[in-house]
C-alpha positions as CSV (number, residue, x, y, z in Angstrom):
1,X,40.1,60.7,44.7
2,X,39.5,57.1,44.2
3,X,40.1,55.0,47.8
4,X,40.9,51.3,47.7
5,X,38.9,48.8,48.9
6,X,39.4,46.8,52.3
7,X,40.8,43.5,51.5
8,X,38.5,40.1,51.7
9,X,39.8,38.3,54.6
10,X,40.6,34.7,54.0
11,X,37.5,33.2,55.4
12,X,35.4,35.1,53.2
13,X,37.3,34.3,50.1
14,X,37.6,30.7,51.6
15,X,33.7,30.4,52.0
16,X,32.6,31.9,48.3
17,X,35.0,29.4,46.9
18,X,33.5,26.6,49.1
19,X,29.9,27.2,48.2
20,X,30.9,27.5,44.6
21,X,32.3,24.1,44.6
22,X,29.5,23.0,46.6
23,X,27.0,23.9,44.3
24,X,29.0,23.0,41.1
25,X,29.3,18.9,42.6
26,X,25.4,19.2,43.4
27,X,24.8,19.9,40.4
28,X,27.3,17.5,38.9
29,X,25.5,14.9,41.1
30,X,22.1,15.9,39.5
31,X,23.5,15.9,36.0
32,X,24.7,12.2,36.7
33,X,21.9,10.8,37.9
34,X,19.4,12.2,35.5
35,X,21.2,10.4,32.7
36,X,21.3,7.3,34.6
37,X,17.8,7.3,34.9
38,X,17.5,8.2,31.3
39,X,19.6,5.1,30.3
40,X,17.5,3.4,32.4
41,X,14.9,4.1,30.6
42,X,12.9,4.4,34.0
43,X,12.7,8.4,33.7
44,X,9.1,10.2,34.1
45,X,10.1,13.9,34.0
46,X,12.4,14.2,31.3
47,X,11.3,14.3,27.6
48,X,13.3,13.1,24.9
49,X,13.2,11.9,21.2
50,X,13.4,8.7,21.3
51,X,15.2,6.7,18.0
52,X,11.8,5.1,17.7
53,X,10.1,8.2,16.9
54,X,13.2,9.7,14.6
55,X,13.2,7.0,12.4
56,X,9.1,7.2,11.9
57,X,9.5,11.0,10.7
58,X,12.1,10.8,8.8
């Protein structure tokens, strides 16, 4: 026969939902400043079309 599970205690299910919002602001934070620095124009690592090169193509 099929036997439940024990049940998460709080500070378990406290800590998973901590570290998920954790990670989800870091991420936020990275998100944020990488398009900061891409307004910026000041970026090194991240390629993009520029309108520039669009407009040359086309």
């Amino acid at each position: 026969m099929a036997v439940p599970k024990k049940k998460t205690s709080k500070a378990k299910r406290n800590q998973r939902k901590a570290h998920w919002k954790r990670t989800a602001a870091q991420q936020a934070q990275k998100a944020l400043s990488l398009g900061k620095s891409v307004l910026t124009g000041r970026s090194k690592g991240f390629v993009y079309p520029s309108k520039d090169e669009s407009d040359d193509e086309a």
